[in-house]
C-alpha positions as CSV (number, residue, x, y, z in Angstrom):
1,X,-106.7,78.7,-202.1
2,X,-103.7,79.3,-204.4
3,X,-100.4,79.6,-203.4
4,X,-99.0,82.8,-202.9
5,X,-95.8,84.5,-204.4
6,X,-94.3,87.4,-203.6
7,X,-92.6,89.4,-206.1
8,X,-90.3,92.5,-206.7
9,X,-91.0,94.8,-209.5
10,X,-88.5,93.6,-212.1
11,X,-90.2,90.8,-212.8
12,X,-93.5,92.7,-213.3
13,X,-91.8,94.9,-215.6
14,X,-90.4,91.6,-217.5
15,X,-93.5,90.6,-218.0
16,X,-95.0,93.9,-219.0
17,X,-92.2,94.5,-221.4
18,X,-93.0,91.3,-222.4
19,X,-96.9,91.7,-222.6
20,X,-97.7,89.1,-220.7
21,X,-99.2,90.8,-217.5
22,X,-102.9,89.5,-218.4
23,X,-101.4,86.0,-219.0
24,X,-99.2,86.2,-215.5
25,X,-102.8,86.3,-213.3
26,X,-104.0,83.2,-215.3
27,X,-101.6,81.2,-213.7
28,X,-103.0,79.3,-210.0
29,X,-101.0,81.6,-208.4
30,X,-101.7,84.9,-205.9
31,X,-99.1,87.6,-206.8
32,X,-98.1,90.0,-204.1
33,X,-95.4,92.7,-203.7
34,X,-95.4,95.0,-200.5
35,X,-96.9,97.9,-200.3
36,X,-94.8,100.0,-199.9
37,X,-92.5,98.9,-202.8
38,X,-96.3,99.4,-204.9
39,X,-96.1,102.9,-203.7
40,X,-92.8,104.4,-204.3
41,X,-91.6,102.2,-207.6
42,X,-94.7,100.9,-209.0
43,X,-98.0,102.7,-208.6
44,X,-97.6,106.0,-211.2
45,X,-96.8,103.6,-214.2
46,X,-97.7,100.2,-213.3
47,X,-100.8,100.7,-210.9
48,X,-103.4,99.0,-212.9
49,X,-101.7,95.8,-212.1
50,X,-104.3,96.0,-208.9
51,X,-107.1,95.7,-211.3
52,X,-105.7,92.3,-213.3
53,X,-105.5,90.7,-209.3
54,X,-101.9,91.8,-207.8
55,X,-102.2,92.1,-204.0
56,X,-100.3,94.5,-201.6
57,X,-98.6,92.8,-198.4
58,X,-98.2,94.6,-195.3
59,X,-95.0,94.2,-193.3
60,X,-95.7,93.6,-189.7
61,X,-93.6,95.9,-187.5
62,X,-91.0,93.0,-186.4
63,X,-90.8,92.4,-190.2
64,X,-89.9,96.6,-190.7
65,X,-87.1,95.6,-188.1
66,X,-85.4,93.2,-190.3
67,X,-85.6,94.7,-193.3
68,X,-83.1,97.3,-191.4
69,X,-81.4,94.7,-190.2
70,X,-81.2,93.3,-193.7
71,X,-80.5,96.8,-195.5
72,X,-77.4,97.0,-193.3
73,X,-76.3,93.2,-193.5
74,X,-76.7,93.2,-197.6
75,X,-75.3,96.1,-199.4
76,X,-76.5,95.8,-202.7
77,X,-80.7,94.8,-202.7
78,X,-82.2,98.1,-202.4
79,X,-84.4,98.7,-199.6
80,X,-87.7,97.8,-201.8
81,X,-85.8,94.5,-202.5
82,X,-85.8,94.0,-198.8
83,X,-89.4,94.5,-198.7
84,X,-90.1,91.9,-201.1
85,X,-87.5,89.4,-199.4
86,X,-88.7,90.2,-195.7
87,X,-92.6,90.1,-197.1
88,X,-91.4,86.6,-198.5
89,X,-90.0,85.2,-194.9
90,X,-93.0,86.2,-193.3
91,X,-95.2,85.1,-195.5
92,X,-93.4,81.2,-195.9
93,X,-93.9,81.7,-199.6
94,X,-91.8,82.2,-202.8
95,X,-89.9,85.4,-204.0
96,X,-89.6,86.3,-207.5
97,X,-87.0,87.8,-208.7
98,X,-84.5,88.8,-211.7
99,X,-82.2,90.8,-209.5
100,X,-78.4,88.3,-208.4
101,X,-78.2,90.8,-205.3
102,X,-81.5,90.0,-204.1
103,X,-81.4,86.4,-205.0
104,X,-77.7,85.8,-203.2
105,X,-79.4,87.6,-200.1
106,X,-82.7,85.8,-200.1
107,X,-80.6,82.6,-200.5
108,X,-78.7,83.2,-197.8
109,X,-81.8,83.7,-195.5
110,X,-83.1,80.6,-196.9
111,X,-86.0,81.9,-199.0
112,X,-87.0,79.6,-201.8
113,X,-86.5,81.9,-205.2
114,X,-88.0,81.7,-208.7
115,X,-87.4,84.0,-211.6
116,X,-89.3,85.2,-214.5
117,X,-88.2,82.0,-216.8
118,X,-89.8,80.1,-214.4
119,X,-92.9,82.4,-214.4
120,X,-93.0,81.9,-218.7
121,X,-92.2,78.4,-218.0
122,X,-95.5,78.0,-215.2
123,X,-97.2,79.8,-218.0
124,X,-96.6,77.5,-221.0
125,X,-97.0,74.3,-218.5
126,X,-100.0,75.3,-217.4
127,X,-101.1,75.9,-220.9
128,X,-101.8,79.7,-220.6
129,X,-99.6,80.3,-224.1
130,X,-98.1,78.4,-225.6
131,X,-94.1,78.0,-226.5
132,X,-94.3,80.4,-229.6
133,X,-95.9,82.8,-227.3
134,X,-93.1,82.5,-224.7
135,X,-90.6,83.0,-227.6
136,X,-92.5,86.0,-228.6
137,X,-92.7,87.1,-225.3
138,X,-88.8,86.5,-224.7
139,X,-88.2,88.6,-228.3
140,X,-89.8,91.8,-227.1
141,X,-88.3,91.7,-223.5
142,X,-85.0,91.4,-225.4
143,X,-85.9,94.3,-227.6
144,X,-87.2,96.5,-224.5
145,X,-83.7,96.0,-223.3
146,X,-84.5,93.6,-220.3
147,X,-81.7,91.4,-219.1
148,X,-82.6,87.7,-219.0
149,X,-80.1,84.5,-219.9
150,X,-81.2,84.4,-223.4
151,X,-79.7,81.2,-224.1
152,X,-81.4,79.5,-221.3
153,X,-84.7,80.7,-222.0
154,X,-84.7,79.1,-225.4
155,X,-82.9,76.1,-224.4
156,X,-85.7,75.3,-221.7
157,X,-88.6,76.4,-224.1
158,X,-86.6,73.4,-226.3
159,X,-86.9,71.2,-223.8
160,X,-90.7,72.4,-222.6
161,X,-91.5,71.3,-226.6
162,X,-89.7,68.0,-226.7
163,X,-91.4,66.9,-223.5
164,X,-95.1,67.6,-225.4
């Protein structure tokens, strides 16, 4: 079985904006977000993502406790964030995200977390496009208005094509 990663919706947008969603469930990877989040920030615009292979988590009810425990502790993820970071914990898996907020507060709870460079990245390493693709990719996400270290992308893609 692959190894699961639960995400928020910025990244899925990332990589919408950046048309890679097809591409993204090529990778050895499951992709979750909780259901919820799916619901109320996903599902009117975005809801075909079920039929490329996302998967809705289901918060337990302890886990709905500490997401208001968390909501309270961290002032700036949004609720949904907290879904995805609490879905994360009680999972044991990997949260993606582009958001700081959510990335300082996942951190501090000691969740592992990965970003959509690293998703591009798992995509060209694993040979699902390839570095001009990523570029590409990168170009539109910039034009769509997404906010991504630009410079870093393209310094990593750099280093991605020197290491082939």
């Amino acid at each position: 079985m692959s190894q699961l990663l639960i995400s928020d919706a910025n990244i899925l947008i990332d990589l919408e904006d950046g048309e890679l969603i097809t591409d993204l469930f090529k990778l050895p990877f499951q992709f979750q977000v909780p259901d919820m989040l799916f619901a109320d920030e996903l599902e009117a615009d975005h809801g075909y993502l079920l039929e490329h292979g996302l998967q809705l988590g289901e918060l337990t009810p302890a886990s709905m406790a500490e997401v208001e425990i968390l909501v309270k502790k961290y002032k700036q993820p949004s609720r949904y964030d907290c879904f995805a970071l609490v879905l994360a914990k009680q999972e044991g898996c990997l949260l993606l995200t582009g958001d700081q907020n959510l990335r300082k507060a996942a951190e501090q709870e000691g969740i592992e977390v990965k970003g959509t460079l690293w998703i591009i990245e798992a995509m060209t390493t694993h040979q699902v496009i390839s570095v001009q693709a990523a570029r590409m990719a990168y170009k539109r996400m910039k034009q769509k208005g997404r906010r991504l270290p630009w410079e870093l992308a393209e310094a990593r893609l750099c280093e991605i094509e020197a290491s082939v």
